[in-house]
ZADO-1210 file (C-alpha; in nm, 4 decimals, padded with zeros to 6 digits):
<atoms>
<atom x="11.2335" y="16.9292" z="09.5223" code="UNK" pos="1"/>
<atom x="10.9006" y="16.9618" z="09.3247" code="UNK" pos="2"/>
<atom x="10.9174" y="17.0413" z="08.9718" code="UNK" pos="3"/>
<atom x="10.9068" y="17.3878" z="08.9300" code="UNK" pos="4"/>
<atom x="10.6404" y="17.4780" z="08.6691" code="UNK" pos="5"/>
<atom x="10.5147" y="17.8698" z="08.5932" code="UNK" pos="6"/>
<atom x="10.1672" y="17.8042" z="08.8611" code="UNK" pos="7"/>
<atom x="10.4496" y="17.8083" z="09.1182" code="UNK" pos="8"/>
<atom x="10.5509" y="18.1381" z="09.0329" code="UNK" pos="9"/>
<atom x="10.2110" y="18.2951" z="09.0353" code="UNK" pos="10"/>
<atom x="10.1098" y="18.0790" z="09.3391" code="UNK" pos="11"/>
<atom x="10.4709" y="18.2949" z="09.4874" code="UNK" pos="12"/>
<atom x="10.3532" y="18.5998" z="09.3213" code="UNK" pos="13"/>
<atom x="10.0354" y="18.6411" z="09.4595" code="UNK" pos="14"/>
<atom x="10.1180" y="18.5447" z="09.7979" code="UNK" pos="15"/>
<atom x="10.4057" y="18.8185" z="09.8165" code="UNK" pos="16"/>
<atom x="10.0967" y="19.0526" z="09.6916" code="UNK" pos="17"/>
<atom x="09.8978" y="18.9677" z="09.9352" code="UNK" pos="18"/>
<atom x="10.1311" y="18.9615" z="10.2316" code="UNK" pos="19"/>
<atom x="10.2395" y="19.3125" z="10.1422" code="UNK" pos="20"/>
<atom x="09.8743" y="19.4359" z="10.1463" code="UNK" pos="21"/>
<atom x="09.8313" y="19.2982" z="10.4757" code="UNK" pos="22"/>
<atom x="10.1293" y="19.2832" z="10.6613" code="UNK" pos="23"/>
<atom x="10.0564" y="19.6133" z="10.8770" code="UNK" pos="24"/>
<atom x="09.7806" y="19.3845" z="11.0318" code="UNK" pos="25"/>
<atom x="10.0163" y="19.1000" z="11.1200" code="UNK" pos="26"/>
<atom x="10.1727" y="19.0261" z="11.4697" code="UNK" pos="27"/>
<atom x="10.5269" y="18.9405" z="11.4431" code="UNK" pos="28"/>
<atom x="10.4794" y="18.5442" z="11.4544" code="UNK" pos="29"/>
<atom x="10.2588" y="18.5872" z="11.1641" code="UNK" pos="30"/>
<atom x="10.5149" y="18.7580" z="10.9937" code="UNK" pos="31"/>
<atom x="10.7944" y="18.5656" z="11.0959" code="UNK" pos="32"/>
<atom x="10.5391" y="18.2598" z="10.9130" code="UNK" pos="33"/>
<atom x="10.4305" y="18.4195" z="10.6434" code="UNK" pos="34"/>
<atom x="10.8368" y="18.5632" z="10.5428" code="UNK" pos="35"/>
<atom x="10.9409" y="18.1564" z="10.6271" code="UNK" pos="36"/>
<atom x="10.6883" y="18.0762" z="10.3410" code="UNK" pos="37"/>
<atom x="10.7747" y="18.2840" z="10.0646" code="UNK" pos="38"/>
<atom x="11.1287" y="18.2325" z="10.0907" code="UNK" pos="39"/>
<atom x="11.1229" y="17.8764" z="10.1342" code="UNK" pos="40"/>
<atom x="10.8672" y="17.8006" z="09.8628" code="UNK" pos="41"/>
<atom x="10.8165" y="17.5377" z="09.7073" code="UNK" pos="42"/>
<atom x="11.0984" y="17.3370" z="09.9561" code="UNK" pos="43"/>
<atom x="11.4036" y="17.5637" z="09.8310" code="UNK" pos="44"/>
<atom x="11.5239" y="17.8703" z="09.9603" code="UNK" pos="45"/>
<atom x="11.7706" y="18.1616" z="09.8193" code="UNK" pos="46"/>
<atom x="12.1385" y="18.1967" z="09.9951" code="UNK" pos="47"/>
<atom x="12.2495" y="18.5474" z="09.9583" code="UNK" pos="48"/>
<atom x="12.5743" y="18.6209" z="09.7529" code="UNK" pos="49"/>
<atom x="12.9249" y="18.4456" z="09.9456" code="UNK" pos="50"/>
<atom x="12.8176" y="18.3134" z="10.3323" code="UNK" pos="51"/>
<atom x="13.0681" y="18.4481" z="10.4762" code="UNK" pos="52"/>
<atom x="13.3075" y="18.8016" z="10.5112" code="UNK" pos="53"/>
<atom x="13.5665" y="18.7765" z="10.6770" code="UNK" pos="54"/>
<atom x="13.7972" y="19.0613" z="10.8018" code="UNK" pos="55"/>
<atom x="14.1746" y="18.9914" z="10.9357" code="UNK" pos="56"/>
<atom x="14.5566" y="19.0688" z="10.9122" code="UNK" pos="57"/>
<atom x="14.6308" y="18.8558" z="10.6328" code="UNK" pos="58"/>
<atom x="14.2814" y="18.9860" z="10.4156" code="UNK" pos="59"/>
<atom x="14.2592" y="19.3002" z="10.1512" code="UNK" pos="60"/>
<atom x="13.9921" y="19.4372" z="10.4033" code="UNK" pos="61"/>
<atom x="14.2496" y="19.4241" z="10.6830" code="UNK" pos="62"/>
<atom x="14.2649" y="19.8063" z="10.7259" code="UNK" pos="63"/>
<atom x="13.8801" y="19.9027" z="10.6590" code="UNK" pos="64"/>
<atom x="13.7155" y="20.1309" z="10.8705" code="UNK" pos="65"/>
<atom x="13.3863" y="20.1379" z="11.0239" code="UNK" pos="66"/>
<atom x="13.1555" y="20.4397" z="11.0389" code="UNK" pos="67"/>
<atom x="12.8667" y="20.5154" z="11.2524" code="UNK" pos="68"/>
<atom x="12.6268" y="20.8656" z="11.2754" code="UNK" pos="69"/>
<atom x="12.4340" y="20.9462" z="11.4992" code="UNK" pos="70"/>
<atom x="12.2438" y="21.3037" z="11.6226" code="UNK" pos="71"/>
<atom x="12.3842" y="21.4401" z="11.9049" code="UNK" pos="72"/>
<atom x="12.1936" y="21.7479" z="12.0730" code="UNK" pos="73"/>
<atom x="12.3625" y="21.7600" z="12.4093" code="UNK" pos="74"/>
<atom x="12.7529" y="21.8637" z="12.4376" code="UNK" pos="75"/>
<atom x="12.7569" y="21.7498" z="12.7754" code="UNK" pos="76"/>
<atom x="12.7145" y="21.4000" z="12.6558" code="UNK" pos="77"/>
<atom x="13.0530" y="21.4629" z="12.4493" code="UNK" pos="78"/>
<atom x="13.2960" y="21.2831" z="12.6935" code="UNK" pos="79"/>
<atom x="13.1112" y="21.0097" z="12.7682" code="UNK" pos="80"/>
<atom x="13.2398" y="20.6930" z="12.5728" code="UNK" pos="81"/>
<atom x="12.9368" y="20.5178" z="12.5964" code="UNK" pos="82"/>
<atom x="12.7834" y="20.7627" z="12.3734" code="UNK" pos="83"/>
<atom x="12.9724" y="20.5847" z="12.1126" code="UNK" pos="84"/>
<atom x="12.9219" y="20.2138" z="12.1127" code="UNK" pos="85"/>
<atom x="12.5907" y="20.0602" z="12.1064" code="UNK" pos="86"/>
<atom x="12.3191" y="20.1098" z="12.3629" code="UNK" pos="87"/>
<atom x="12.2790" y="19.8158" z="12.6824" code="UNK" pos="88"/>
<atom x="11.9984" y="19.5804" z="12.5913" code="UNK" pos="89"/>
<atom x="11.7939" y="19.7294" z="12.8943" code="UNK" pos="90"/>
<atom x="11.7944" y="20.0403" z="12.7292" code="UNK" pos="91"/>
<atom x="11.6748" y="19.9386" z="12.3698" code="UNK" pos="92"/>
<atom x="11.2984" y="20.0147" z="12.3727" code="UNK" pos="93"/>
<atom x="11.2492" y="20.0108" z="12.0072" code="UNK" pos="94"/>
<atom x="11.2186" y="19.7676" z="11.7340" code="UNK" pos="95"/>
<atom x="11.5469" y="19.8502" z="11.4493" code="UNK" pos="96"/>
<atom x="11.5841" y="19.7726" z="11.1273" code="UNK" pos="97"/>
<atom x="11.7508" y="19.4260" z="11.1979" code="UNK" pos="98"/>
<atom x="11.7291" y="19.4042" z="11.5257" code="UNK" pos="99"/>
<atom x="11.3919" y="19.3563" z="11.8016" code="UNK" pos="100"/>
<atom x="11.3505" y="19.5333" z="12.1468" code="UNK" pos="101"/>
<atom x="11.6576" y="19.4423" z="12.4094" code="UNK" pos="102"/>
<atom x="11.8658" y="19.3467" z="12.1030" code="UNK" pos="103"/>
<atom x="12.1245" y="19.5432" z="12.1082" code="UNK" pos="104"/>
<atom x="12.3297" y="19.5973" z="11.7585" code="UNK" pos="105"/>
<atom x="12.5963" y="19.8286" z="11.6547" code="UNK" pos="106"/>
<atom x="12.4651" y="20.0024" z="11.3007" code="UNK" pos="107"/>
<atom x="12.8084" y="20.1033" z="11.1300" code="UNK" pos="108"/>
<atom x="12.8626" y="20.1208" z="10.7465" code="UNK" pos="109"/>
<atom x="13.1872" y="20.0477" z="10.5073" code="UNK" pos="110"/>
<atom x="13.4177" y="20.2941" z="10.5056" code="UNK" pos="111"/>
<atom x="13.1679" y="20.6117" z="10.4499" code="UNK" pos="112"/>
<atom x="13.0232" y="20.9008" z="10.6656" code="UNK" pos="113"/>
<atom x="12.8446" y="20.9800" z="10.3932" code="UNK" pos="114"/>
<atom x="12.6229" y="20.6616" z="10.3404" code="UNK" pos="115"/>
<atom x="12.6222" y="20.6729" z="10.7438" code="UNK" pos="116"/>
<atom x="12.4652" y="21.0472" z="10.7518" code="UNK" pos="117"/>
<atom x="12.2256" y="20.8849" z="10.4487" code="UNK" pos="118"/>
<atom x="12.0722" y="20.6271" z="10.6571" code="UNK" pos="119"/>
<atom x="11.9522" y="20.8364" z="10.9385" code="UNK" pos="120"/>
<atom x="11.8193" y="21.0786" z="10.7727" code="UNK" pos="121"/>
<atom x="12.1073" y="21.3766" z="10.9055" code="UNK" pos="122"/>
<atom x="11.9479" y="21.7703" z="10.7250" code="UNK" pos="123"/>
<atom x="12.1164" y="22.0579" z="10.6915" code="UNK" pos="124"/>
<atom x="12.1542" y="22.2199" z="11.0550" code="UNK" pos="125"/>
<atom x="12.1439" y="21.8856" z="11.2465" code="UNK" pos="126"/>
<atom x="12.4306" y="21.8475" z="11.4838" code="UNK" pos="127"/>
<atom x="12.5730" y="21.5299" z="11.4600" code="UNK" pos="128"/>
<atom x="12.8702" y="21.2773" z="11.5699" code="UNK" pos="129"/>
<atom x="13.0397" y="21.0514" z="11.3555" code="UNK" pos="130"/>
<atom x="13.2506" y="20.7764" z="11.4785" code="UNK" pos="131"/>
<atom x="13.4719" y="20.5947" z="11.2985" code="UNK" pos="132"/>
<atom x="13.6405" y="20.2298" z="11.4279" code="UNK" pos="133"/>
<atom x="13.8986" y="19.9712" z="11.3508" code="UNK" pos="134"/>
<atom x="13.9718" y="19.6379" z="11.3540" code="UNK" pos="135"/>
<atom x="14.1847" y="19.5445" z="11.6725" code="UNK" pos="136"/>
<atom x="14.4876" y="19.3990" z="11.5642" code="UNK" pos="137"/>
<atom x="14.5232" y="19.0172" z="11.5526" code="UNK" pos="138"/>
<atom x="14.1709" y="18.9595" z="11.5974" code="UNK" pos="139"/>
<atom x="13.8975" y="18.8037" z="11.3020" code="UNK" pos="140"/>
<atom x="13.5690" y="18.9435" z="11.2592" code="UNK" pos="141"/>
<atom x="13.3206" y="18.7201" z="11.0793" code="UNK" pos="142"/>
<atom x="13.0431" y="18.8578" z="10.9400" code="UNK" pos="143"/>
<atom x="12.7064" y="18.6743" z="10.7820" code="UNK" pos="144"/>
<atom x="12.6222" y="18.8296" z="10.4260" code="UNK" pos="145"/>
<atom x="12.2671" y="18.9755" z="10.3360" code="UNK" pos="146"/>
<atom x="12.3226" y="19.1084" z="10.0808" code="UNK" pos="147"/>
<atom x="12.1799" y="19.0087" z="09.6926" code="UNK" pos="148"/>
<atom x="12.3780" y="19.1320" z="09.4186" code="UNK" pos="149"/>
<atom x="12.3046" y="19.2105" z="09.0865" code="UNK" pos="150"/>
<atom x="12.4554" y="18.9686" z="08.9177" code="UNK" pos="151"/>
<atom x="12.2684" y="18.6931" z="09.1225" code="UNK" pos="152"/>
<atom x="11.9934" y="18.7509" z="08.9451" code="UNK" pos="153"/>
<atom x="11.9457" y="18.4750" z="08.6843" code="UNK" pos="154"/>
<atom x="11.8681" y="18.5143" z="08.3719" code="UNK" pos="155"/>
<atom x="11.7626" y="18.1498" z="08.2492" code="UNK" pos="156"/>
<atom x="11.4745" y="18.1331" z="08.1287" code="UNK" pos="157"/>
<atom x="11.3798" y="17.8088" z="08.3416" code="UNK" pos="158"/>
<atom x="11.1194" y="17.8084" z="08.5909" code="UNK" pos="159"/>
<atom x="11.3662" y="17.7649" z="08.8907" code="UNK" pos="160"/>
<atom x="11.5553" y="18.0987" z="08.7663" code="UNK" pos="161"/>
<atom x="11.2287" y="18.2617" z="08.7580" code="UNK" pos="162"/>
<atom x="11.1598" y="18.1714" z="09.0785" code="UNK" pos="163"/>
<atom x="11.4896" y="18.2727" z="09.2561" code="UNK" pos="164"/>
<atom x="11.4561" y="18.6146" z="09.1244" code="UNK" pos="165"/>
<atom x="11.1558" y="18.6559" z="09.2460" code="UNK" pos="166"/>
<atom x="11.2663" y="18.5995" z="09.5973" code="UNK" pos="167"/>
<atom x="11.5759" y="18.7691" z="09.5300" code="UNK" pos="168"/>
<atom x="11.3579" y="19.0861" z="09.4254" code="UNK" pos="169"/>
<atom x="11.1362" y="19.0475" z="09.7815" code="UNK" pos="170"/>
<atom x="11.4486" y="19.0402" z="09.9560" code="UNK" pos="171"/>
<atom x="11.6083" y="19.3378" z="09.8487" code="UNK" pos="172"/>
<atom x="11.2879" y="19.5466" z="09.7708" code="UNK" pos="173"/>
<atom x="11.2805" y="19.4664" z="10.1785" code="UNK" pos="174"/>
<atom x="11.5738" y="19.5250" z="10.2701" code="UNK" pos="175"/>
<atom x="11.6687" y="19.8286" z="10.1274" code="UNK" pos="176"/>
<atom x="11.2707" y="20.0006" z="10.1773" code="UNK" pos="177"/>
<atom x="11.3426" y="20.3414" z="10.3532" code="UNK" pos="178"/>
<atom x="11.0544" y="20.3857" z="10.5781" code="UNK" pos="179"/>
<atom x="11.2251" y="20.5793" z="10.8643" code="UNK" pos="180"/>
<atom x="11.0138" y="20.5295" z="11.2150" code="UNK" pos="181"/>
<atom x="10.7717" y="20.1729" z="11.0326" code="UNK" pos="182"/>
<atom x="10.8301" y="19.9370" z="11.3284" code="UNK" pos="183"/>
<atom x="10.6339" y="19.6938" z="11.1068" code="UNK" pos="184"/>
<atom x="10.8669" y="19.7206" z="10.8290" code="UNK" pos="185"/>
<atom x="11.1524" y="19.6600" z="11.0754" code="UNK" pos="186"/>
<atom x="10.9544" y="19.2993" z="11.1544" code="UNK" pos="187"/>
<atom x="10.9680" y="19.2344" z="10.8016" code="UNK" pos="188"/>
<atom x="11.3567" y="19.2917" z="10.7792" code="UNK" pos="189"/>
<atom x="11.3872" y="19.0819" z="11.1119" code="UNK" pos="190"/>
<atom x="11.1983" y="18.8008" z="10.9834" code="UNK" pos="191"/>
<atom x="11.4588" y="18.8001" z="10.6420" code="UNK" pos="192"/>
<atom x="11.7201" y="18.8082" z="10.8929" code="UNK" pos="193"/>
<atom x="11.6653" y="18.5245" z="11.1508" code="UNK" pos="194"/>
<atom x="11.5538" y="18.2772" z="10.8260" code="UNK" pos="195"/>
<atom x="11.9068" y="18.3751" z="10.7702" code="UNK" pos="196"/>
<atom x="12.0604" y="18.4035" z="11.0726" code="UNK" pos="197"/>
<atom x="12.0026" y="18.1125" z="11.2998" code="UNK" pos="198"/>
<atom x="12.1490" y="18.0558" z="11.6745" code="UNK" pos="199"/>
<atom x="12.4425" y="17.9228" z="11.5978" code="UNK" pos="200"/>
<atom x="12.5607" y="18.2268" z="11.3583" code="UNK" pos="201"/>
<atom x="12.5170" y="18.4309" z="11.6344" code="UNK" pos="202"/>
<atom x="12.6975" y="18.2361" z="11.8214" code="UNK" pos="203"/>
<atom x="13.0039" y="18.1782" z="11.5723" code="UNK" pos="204"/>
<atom x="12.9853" y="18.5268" z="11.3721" code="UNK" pos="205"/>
<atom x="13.0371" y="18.9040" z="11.5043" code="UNK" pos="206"/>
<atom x="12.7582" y="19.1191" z="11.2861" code="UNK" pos="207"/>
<atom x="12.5672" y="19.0990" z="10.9686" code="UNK" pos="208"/>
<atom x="12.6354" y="19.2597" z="10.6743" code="UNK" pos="209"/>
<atom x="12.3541" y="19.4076" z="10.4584" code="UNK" pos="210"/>
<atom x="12.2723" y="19.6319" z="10.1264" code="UNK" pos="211"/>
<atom x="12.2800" y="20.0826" z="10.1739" code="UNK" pos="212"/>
<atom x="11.9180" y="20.1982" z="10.1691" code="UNK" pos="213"/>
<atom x="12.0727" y="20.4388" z="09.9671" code="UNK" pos="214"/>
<atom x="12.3350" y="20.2871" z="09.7292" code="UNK" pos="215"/>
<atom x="12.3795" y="19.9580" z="09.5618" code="UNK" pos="216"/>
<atom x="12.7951" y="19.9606" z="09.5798" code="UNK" pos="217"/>
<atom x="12.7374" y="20.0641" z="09.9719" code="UNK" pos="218"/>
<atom x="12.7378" y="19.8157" z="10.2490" code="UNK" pos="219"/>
<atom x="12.5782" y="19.8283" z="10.6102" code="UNK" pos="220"/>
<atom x="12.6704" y="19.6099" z="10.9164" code="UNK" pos="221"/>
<atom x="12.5502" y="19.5030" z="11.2355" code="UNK" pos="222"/>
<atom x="12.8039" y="19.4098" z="11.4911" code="UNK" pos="223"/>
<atom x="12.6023" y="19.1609" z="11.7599" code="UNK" pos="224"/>
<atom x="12.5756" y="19.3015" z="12.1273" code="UNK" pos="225"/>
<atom x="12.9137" y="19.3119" z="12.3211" code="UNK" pos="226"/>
<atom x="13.0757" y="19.1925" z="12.0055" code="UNK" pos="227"/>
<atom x="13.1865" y="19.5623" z="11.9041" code="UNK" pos="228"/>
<atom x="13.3451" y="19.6300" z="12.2285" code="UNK" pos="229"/>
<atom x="13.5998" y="19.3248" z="12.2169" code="UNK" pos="230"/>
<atom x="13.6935" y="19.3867" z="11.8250" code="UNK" pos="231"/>
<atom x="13.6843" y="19.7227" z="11.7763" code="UNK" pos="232"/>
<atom x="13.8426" y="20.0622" z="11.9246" code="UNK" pos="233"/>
<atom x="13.7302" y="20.4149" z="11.8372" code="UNK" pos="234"/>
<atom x="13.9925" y="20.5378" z="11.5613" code="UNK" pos="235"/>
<atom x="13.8185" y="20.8954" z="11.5102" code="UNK" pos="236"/>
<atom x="13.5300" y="21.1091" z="11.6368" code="UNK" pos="237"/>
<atom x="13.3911" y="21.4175" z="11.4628" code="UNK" pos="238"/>
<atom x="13.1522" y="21.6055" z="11.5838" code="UNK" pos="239"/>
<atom x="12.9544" y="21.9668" z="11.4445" code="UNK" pos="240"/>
<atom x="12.6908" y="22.0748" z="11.2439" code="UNK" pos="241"/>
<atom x="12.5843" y="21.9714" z="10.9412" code="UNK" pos="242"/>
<atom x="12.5521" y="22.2768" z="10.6727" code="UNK" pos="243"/>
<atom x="12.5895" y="22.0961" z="10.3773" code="UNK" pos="244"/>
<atom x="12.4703" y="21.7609" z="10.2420" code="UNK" pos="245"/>
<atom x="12.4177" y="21.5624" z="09.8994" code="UNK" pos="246"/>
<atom x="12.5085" y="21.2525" z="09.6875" code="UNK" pos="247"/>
<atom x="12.9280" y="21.3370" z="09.6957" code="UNK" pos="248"/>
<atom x="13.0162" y="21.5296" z="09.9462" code="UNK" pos="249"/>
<atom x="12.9201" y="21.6932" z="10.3146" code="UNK" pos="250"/>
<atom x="13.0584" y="21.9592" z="10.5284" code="UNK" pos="251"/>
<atom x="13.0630" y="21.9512" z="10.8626" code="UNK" pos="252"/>
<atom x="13.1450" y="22.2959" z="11.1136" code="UNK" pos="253"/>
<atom x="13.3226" y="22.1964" z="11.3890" code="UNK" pos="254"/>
<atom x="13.4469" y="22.3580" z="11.7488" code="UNK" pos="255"/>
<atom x="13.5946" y="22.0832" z="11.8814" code="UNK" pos="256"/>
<atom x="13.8691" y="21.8046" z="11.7964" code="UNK" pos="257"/>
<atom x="13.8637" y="21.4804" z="11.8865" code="UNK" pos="258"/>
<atom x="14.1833" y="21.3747" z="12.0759" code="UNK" pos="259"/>
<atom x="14.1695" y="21.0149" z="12.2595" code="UNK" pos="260"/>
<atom x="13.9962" y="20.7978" z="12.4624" code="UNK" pos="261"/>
<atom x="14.0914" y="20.7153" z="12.8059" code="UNK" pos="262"/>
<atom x="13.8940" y="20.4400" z="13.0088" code="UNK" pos="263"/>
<atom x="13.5604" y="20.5707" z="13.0085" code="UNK" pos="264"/>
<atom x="13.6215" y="20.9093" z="12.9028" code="UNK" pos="265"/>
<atom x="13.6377" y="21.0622" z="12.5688" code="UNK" pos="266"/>
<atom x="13.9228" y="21.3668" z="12.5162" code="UNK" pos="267"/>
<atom x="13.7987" y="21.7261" z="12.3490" code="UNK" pos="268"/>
<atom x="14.0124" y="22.0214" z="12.2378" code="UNK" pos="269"/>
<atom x="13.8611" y="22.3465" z="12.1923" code="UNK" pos="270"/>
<atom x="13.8886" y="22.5183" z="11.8467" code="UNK" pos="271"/>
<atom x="14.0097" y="22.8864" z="11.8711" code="UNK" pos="272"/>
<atom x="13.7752" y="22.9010" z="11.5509" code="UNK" pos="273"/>
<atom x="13.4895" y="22.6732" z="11.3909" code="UNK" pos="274"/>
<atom x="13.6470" y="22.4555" z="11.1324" code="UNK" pos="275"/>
<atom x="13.5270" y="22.3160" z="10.8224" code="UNK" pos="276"/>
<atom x="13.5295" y="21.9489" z="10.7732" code="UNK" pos="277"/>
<atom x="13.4872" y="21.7855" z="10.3926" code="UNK" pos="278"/>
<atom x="13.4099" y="21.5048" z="10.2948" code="UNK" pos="279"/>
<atom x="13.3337" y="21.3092" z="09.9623" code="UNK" pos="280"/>
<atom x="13.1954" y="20.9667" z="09.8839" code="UNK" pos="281"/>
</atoms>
């Protein structure tokens, strides 16, 4: 490695400043290049905090839950399962937040509804379903970390420190921007991810698990195409309306309750009247 002197970080500074003033006018290969660059300037590169999560029977996270939101205008959609799980690559026509077009990812969070309805964008009066899943029993989900902790950022006052943080700092200012709809954004937080995420993670781990847009002690994950299907089952489905919303809590009116799912089909069971659902952070 070169020794790191403080024209290095300017040299890194500038060039972040400059990519971010002109990255709208990129194709993705020039993005994917210019992303390789920073981050792997001047012949080092960051590693985001612990490789590896790993979720089993004999781990503290053996019993966490998955959550997913999505909108959901259509009641006659309501029984079909597939309405749940992630969408057929044929059928993914737009660039995500971590993943391209005909990628096809399962967005879930940690444990929360809350941070779910957060990250897409769910208003008072939107109706909405959220889907909770488990772990299937005896089976390991690996999971790649993204995500760049506080505490990772150094605080020596050496060159290389100064450096890492300001990688760290493009990293997560990426990561976590919240720019609903900005397909070039979303080939920003693609290029972060596949410097991370090579063929062979794919390969050996089930999802991806990155910072809340919203919160820094909230977690996202990706699950990788069919991954979901062979790892997880559908625990719990709510579905209503949204007339509340904020930073603790939301409340959701419901007329129907969830109560299996059989094959293909998902179970309802009418209400005799609406019911309020609460729910805090």
């Amino acid at each position: 490695m070169k020794n790191i002197t403080f024209k290095h970080q300017v040299i890194l500074a500038n060039a972040i400043k400059i990519f971010e003033k002109n990255y709208m006018s990129y194709d993705f290969q020039r993005i994917e290049q210019e992303v390789a660059k920073i981050l792997i300037y001047p012949g080092y590169s960051v590693i985001p905090n612990g490789s590896f999560a790993l979720y089993d029977d004999n781990q503290e996270t053996n019993n966490i839950v998955f959550c997913r939101a999505r909108f959901m205008s259509e009641e006659r959609c309501l029984s079909d399962v597939t309405q749940y799980w992630n969408l057929p690559k044929e059928k993914v026509l737009n660039v995500g937040r971590l993943n391209l077009k005909s990628n096809s990812v399962l967005y879930v969070t940690h444990a929360s509804f809350l941070t779910a309805l957060r990250e897409i964008g769910a208003e008072i009066g939107d109706n909405v379903v959220l889907i909770s899943y488990k772990r299937l029993q005896g089976l390991k989900i690996k999971c790649k970390n993204m995500v760049i902790l506080n505490q990772q950022f150094l605080n020596q006052q050496n060159f290389i420190s100064k450096l890492s943080n300001i990688k760290y700092k493009f990293i997560n200012d990426w990561i976590t921007k919240n720019d609903k709809g900005n397909e070039k954004l979303y080939y920003v937080t693609n290029a972060i991810k596949n410097f991370y995420v090579n063929e062979r993670d794919m390969n050996d781990c089930d999802g991806l698990i990155y910072p809340s847009l919203f919160s820094s002690s909230n977690y996202n994950l990706i699950f990788f195409d069919q991954k979901a299907k062979s790892l997880l089952y559908i625990d719990n489905i709510l579905y209503g309306r949204l007339i509340d919303i904020n930073e603790r809590y939301f409340l959701l009116q419901q007329e129907y309750k969830f109560v299996c799912v059989q094959n293909e089909s998902v179970f309802w069971e009418k209400y005799e009247k609406p019911q309020i659902f609460m729910s805090y952070l």
